[in-house]
FINU-287779 format. One record per residue (C-alpha): x, y, z; residue number from 1; residue in one letter. Coordinates in steps of 0.5 Angstrom, whole numbers, plus 500, padded with zeros to 3 digits. Layout:
BEGIN
REC  px  py  pz  nr rest
REC   X   Y   Z NUM    A
...
END
This chain:
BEGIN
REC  px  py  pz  nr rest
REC 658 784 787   1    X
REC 654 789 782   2    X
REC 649 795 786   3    X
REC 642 793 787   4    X
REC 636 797 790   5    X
REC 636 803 794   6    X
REC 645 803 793   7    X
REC 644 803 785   8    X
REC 639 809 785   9    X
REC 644 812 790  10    X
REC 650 812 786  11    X
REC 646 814 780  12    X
REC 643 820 783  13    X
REC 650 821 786  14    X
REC 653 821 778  15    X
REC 648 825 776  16    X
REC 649 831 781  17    X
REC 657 829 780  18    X
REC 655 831 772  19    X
REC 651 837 774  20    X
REC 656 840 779  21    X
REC 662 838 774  22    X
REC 659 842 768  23    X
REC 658 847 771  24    X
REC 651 847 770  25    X
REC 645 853 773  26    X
REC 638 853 774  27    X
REC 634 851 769  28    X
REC 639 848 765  29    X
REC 637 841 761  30    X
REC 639 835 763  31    X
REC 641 829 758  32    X
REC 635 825 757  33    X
REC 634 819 760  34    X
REC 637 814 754  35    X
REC 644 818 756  36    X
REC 644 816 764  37    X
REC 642 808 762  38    X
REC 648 808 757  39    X
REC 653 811 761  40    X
REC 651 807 767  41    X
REC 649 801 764  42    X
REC 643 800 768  43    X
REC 635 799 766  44    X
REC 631 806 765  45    X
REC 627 804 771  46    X
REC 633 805 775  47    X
REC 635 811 772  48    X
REC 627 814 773  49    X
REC 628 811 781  50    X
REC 634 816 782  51    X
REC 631 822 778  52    X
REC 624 822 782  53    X
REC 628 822 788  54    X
REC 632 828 786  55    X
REC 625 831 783  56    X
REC 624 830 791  57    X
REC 629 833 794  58    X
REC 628 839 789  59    X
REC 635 837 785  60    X
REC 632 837 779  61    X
REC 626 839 776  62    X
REC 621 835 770  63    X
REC 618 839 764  64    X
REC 613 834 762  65    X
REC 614 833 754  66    X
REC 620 838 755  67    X
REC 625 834 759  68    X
REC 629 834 766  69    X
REC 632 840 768  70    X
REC 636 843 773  71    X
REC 631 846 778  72    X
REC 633 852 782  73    X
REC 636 853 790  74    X
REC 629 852 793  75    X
REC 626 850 801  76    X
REC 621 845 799  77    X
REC 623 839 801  78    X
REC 624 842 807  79    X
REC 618 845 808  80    X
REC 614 839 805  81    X
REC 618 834 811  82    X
REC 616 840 816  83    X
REC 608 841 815  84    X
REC 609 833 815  85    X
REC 612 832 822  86    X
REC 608 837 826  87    X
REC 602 834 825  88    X
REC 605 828 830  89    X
REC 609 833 834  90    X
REC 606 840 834  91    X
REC 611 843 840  92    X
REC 616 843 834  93    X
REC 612 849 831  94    X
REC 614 853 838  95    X
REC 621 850 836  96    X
REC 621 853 830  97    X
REC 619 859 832  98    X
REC 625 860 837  99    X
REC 630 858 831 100    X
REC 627 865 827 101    X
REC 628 869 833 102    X
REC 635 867 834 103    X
REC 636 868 827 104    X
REC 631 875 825 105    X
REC 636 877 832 106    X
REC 642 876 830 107    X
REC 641 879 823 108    X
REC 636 885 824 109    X
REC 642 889 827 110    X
REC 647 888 821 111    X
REC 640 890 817 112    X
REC 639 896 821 113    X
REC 646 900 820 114    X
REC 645 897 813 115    X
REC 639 900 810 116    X
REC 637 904 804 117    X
REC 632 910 804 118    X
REC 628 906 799 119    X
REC 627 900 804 120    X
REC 625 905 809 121    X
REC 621 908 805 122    X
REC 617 901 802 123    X
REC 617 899 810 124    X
REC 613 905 811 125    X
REC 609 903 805 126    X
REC 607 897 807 127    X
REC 605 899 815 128    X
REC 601 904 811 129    X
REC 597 899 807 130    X
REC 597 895 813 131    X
REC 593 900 818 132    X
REC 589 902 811 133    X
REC 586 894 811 134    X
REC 585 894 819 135    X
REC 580 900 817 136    X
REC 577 897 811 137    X
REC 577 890 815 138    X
REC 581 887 809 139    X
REC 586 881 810 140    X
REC 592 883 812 141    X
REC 596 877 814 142    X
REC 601 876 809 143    X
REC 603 884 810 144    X
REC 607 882 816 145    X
REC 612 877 812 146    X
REC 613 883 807 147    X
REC 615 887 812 148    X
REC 620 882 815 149    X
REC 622 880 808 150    X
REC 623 887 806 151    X
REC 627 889 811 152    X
REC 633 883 811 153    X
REC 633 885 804 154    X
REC 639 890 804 155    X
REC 644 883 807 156    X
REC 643 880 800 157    X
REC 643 873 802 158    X
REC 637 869 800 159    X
REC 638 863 803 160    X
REC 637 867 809 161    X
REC 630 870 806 162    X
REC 629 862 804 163    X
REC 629 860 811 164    X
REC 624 866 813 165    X
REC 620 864 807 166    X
REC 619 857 810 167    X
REC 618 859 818 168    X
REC 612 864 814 169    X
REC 609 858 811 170    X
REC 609 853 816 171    X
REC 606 858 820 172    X
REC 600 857 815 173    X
REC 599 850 817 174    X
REC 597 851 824 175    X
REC 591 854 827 176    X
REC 592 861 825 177    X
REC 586 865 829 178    X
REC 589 861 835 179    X
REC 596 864 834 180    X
REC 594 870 831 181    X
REC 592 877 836 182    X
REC 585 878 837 183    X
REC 587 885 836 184    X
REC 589 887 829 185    X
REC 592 894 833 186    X
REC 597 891 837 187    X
REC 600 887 831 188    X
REC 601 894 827 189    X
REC 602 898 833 190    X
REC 609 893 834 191    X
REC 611 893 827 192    X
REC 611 901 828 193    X
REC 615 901 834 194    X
REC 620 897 830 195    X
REC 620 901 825 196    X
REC 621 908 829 197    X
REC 628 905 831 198    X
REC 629 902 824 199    X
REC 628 909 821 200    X
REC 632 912 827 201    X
REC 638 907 824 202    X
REC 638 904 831 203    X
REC 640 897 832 204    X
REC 640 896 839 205    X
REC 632 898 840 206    X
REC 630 895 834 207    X
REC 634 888 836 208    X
REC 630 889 842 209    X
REC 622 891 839 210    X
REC 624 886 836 211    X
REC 624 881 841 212    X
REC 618 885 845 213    X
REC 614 883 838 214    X
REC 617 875 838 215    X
REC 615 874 845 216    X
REC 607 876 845 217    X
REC 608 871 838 218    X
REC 611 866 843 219    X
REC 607 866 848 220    X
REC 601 865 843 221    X
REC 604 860 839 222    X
REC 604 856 846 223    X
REC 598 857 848 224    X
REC 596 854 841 225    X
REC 599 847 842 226    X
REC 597 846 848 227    X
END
């Protein structure tokens, strides 16, 4: 019995990343046009296009309008978009979510710490110094606090860790920020200097702990926001 439906567009979607993988193919390179998957697999250009709008989705491939299908680059956005999405129905996920980051940011930040060059230390500093810089000024300052955690994870060379990361930062985005954030932009910095003291003293152990000191006055924000 021929395939139909949704089992069709499974098994040309399967065909299609089986094509990707056996060609040894990388981000940003281009796919076969679409005249190409109807004649190897026999079927209708609406179910090729059914299967390559769901891999566009789960970000397997991207369309350049005008220009073709092209494989797209290792991202989180399906993940991200699914969810920014569940928590509007359940926001006790965000409060679970978080508690994912800090399992994760403490297990690695003492392999961060033994590893960690003077260049990083000192774009750390850098980047406490802006953020004390705009607290005077009243400037924005938000997004200095995800580059001081991107940058220090940097030194482990793993950007699927740093992807994860990213994706907590944005969903951290979606909720209420003023009823998650400190009414007091000096207790924020003032944490990220203590953490910095031991990541430049290269002590893992204090710093796996400021870390947490930090990660808990964040919880318990975090708790009183989606009560």
């Amino acid at each position: 019995m021929p395939l139909r439906g949704s089992a069709l567009s499974q098994e040309i979607r399967q065909r299609m990343q089986e094509y990707i993988l056996q060609n040894h193919l990388k981000a940003g390179d281009a796919l076969p046009p679409e005249s190409y998957w109807t004649e190897t697999f026999g079927v209708g250009r609406s179910s090729v296009r059914e299967a390559i709008k769901v891999l566009q989705a789960l970000g397997v491939v991207e369309i350049r309008h005008g220009n073709g299908l092209y494989v797209r680059a290792v991202n989180f956005d399906p993940v991200l978009e699914s969810l920014s999405y569940q928590m509007r129905f359940r926001p006790q996920m965000f409060a679970e979510l978080f508690r994912i980051r800090v399992w994760l940011e403490s297990a690695a930040i003492e392999e961060a710490v033994r590893d960690i060059s003077d260049e990083v230390v000192a774009e750390l500093a850098a980047i406490l110094a802006e953020w004390r810089r705009r607290i005077q000024s009243g400037e924005s300052h938000v997004e200095l606090d995800e580059a001081f955690h991107r940058v220090l994870y940097t030194s482990l060379q793993n950007s699927t860790l740093l992807g994860l990361f990213r994706v907590f930062w944005i969903v951290f985005q979606t909720l209420d920020i003023d009823a998650i954030r400190t009414t007091d932009p000096e207790l924020g910095v003032a944490e990220h200097e203590l953490l910095f003291d031991a990541i430049r003293a290269r002590d893992p152990e204090l710093a796996r702990r400021r870390l947490i000191e930090h990660f808990a006055h964040v919880q318990q924000r975090i708790d009183r926001a989606i009560q």
